[in-house]
C-alpha positions as CSV (number, residue, x, y, z in Angstrom):
1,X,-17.6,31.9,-11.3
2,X,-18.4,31.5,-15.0
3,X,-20.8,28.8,-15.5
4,X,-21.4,26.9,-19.1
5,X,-24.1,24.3,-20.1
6,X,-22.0,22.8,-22.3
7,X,-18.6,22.2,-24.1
8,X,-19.0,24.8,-26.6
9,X,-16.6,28.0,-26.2
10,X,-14.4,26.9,-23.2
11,X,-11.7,28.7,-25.0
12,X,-11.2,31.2,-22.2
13,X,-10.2,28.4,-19.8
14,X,-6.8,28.6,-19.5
15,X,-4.6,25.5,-18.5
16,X,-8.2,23.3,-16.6
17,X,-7.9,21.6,-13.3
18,X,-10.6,19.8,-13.2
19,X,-12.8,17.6,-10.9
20,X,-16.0,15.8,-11.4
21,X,-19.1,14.7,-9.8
22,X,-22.4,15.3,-9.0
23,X,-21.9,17.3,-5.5
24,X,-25.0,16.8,-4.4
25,X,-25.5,18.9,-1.0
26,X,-21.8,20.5,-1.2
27,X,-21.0,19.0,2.3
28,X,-17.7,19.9,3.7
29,X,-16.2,16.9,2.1
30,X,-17.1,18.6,-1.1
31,X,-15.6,21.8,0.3
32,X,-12.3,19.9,0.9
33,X,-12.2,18.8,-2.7
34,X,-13.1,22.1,-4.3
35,X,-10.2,24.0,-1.7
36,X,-7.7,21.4,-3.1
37,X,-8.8,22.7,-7.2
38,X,-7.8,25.5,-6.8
39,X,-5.2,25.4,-4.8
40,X,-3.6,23.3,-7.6
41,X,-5.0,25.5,-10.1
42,X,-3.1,28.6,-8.8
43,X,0.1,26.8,-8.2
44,X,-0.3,25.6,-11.9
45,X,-1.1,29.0,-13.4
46,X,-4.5,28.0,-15.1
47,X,-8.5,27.8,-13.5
48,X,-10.3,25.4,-11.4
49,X,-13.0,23.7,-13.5
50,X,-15.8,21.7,-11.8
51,X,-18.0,19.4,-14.3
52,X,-21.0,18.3,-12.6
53,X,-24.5,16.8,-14.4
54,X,-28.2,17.7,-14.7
55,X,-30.4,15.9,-14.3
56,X,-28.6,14.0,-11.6
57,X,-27.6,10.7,-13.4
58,X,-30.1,8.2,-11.3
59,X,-33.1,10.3,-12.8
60,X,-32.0,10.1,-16.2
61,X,-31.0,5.9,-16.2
62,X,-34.2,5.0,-13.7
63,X,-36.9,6.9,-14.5
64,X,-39.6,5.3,-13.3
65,X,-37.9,3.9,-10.0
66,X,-34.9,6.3,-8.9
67,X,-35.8,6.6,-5.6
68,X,-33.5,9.5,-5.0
69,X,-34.3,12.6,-3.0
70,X,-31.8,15.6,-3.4
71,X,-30.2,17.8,-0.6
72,X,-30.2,20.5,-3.1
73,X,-32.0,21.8,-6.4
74,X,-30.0,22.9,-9.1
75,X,-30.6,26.6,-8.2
76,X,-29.4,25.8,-4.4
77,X,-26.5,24.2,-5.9
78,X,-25.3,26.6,-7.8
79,X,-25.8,29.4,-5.2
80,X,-23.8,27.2,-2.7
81,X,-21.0,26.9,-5.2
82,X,-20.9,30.3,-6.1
83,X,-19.0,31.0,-2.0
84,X,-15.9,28.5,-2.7
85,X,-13.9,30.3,-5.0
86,X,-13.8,28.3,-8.7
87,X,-13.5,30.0,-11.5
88,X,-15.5,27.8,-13.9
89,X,-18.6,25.5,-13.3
90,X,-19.5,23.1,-16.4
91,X,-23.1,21.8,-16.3
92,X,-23.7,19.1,-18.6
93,X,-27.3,18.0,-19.7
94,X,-27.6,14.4,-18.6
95,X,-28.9,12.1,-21.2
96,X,-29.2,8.3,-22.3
97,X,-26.7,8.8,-25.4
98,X,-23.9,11.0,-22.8
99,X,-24.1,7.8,-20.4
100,X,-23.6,5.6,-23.3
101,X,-20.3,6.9,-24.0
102,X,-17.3,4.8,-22.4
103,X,-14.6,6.6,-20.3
104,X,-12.1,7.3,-22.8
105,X,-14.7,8.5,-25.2
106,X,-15.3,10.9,-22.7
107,X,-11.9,11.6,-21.8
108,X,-10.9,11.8,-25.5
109,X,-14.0,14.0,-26.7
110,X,-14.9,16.4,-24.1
111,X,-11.9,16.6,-21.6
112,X,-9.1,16.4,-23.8
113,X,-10.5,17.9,-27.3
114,X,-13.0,20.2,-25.8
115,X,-11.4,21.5,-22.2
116,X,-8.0,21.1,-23.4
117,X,-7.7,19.8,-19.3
118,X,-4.2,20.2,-17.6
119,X,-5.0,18.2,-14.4
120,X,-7.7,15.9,-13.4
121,X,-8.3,16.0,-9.9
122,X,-10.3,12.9,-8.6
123,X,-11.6,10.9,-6.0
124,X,-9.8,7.4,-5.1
125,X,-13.3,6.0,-5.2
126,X,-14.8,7.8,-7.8
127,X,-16.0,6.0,-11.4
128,X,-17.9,7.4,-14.6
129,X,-18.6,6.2,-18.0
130,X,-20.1,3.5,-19.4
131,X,-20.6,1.1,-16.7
132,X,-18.8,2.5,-14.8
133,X,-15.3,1.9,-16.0
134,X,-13.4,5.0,-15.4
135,X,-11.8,6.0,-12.4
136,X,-8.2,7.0,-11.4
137,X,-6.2,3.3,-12.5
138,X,-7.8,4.4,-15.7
139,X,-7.1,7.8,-15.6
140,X,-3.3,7.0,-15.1
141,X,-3.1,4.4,-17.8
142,X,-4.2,7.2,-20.7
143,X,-2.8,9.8,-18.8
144,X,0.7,10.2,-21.1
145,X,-1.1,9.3,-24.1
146,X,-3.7,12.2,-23.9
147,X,-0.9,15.1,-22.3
148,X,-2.4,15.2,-18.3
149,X,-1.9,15.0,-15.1
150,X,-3.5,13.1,-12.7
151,X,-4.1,13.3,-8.9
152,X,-5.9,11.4,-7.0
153,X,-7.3,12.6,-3.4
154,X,-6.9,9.1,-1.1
155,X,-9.2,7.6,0.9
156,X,-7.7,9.0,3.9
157,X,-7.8,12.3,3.0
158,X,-11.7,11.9,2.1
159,X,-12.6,9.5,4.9
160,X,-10.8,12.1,7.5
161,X,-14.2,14.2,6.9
162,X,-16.0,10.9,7.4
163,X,-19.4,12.0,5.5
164,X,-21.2,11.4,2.4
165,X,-24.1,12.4,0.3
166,X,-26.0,9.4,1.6
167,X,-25.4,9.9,5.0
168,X,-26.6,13.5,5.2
169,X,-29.7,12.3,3.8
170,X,-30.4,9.4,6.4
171,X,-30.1,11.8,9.0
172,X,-32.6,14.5,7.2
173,X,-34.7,11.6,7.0
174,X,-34.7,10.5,10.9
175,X,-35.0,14.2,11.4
176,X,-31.5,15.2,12.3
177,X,-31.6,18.1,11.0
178,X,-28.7,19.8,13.1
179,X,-26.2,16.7,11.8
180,X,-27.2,17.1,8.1
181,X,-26.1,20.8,8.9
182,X,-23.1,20.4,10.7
183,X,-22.2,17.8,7.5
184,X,-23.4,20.4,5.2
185,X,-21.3,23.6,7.1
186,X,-24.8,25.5,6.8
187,X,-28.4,24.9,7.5
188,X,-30.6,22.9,5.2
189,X,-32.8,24.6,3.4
190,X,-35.8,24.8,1.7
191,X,-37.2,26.7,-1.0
192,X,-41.5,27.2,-2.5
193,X,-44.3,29.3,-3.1
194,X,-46.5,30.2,-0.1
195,X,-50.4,28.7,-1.1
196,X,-53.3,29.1,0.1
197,X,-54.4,26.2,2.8
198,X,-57.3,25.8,5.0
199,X,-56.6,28.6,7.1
200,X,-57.5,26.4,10.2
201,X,-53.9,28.2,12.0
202,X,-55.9,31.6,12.3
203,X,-59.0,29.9,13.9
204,X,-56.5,29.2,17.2
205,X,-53.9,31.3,17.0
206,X,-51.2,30.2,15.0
207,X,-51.6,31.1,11.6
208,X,-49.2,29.6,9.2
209,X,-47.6,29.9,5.9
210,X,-48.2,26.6,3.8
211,X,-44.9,26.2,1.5
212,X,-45.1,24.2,-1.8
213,X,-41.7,23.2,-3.0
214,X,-40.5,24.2,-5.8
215,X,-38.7,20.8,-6.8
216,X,-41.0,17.8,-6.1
217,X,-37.5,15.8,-6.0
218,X,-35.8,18.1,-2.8
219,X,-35.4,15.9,0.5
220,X,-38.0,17.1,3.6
221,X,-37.2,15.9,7.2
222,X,-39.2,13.6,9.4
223,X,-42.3,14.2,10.3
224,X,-42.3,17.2,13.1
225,X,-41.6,20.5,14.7
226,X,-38.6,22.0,13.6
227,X,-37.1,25.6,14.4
228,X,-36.6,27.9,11.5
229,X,-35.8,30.7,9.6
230,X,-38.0,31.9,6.7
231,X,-36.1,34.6,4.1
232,X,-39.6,36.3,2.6
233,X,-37.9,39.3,0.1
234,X,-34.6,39.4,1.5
235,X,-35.9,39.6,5.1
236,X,-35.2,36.7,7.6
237,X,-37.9,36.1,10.8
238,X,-38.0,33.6,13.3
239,X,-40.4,30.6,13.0
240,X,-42.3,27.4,13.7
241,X,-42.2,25.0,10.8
242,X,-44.6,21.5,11.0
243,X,-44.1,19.1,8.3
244,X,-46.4,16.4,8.7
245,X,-50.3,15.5,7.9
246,X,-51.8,17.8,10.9
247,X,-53.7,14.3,12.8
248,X,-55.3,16.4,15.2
249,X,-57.1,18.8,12.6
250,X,-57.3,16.7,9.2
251,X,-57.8,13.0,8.3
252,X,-56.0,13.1,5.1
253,X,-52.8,11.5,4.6
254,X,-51.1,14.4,2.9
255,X,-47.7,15.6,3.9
256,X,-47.7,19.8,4.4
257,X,-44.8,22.0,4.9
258,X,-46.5,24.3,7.4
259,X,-44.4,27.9,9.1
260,X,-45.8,29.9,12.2
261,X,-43.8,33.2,11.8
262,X,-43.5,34.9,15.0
263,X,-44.7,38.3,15.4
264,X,-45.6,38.4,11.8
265,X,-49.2,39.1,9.9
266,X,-48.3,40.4,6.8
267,X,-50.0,38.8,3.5
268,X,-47.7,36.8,1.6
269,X,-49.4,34.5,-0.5
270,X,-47.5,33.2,-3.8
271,X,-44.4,34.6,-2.6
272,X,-41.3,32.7,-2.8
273,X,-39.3,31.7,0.2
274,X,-36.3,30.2,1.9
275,X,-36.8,28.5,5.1
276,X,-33.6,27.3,6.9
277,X,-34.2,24.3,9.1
278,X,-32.2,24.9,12.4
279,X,-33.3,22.1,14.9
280,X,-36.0,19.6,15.3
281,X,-38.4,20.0,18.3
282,X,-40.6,17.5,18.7
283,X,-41.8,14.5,16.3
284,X,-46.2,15.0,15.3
285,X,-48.2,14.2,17.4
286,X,-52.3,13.6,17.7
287,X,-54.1,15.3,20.7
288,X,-57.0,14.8,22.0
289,X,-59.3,18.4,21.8
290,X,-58.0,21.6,20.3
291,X,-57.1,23.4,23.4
292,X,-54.1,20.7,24.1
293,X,-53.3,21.1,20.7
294,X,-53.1,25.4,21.2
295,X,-51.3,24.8,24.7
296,X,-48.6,22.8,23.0
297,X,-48.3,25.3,19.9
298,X,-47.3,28.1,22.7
299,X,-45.0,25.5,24.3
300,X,-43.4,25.0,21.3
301,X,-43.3,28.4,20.2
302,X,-41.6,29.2,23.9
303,X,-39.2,26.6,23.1
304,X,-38.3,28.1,19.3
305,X,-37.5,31.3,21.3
306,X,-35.8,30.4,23.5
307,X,-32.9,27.7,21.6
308,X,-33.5,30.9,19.3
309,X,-31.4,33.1,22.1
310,X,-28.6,30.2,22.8
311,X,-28.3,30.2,18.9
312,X,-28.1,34.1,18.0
């Protein structure tokens, strides 16, 4: 997959079939679209193009009140799209002037003049531009005037898979994690930097490995216990992973990412690391002494181990 951050030297695209959108999360609806690109880039002798934006378009036209978590960073994104078989990924920087431009300025400019695009494949919902403006109707309408085909993947065909960007965040949100991955065909992930923390996990037991995120805009589950993986250089282990503000231990209303790695002590502070979420275990809770707090730490670890079995 060749990947370009911008319309400059597309020349070795030959004959584009093209989709576009932000593919936040590459769910299997996603997966649908990108299998039906290049199947109709093979049966049209050219190369499946997808054009997707950074920053995601809300960011960039709400600053201040976006209110948008992502499934995905950039870098996940990428990775993810790297398994489905295009041959081209276009990034486009995202900015105030680019979302000025109307449809057909787009069209005219970038697709037609830059790509040179053969076939635009697109959603029956879908709309970009200016205000909105563009979507297939419009695509049809210039289609003979600018030389390209048009297809349009109907709202059966995307409502068959039934899922959305959106609603694979609600249920990451309620802490269903194991919908969001059946939606997503993988499980969700997240990516940081181990920090130091208070170290109050050795003091009974369970010492952990405090993750800071490496994009402050990446979607976290509900407050909870959640079974994981954690990839720490190249390696994967079992684990424990809390998200939540620790009642029983800490007053502060701060939100950690905490992972128990079983049958692990080896120091890996500022390392970077992966942690797949598998399945939720139990929603936080406050106890009343330590010792409750320790005897349902081993529960849960029991419990990790063994869906951990059932799953493997």
């Amino acid at each position: 997959m060749k990947v370009f951050n911008s319309f400059e030297n597309l020349e070795s695209i030959i004959n584009p079939v093209l989709t576009i959108g932000t593919f936040d999360g590459v769910h299997i609806g996603h997966q649908k679209i990108i299998k039906k690109l290049n199947k109709e880039a093979e049966k049209n002798d050219g190369q499946s193009v997808l054009l997707t934006f950074y920053p995601h378009p809300r960011i960039v036209l709400n600053p201040e009140n976006h209110g948008l978590s992502l499934i995905q960073t950039q870098e996940e994104k990428l990775a993810k799209l790297e398994h489905f078989g295009l041959d081209n990924l276009i990034v486009i920087p995202f900015t105030p002037a680019f979302s000025n431009l109307s449809a057909e300025e787009f069209v005219l400019e970038f697709l037609v003049e830059k790509l040179k695009v053969n076939t635009i494949i697109i959603g029956y919902d879908h709309q970009f531009g200016k205000n909105r403006e563009g979507g297939v109707n419009f695509l049809n309408s210039i289609s003979s005037k600018y030389n390209f085909n048009v297809i349009e993947i109907p709202a059966q065909e995307i409502n068959d898979v039934n899922i959305s960007s959106t609603r694979i965040r609600k249920a990451i949100e309620n802490g269903e994690v194991e919908i969001a991955n059946k939606y997503l065909g993988e499980p969700l992930l997240l990516h940081g930097k181990v920090v130091k923390g208070k170290q109050l996990g050795r003091t009974i037991g369970y010492p952990t490995a405090n993750i800071e995120l490496l994009s402050s805009l990446k979607i976290i589950p509900k407050k909870g216990v959640y079974l994981v993986k954690i990839k720490i250089n190249k390696i994967e282990y079992d684990g424990m992973m809390n998200i939540g503000t620790r009642p029983t231990v800490s007053k502060s209303n701060n939100i950690s990412i905490e992972v128990n790695i079983f049958n692990f002590n080896n120091d890996i502070y500022y390392e970077e690391v992966e942690v797949s979420i598998l399945k939720k275990i139990r929603d936080e809770k406050k106890f009343d002494s330590i010792e409750k707090l320790k005897n349902q730490l081993k529960e849960d670890e029991q419990n990790c181990i063994n869906i951990s079995h059932t799953l493997s």
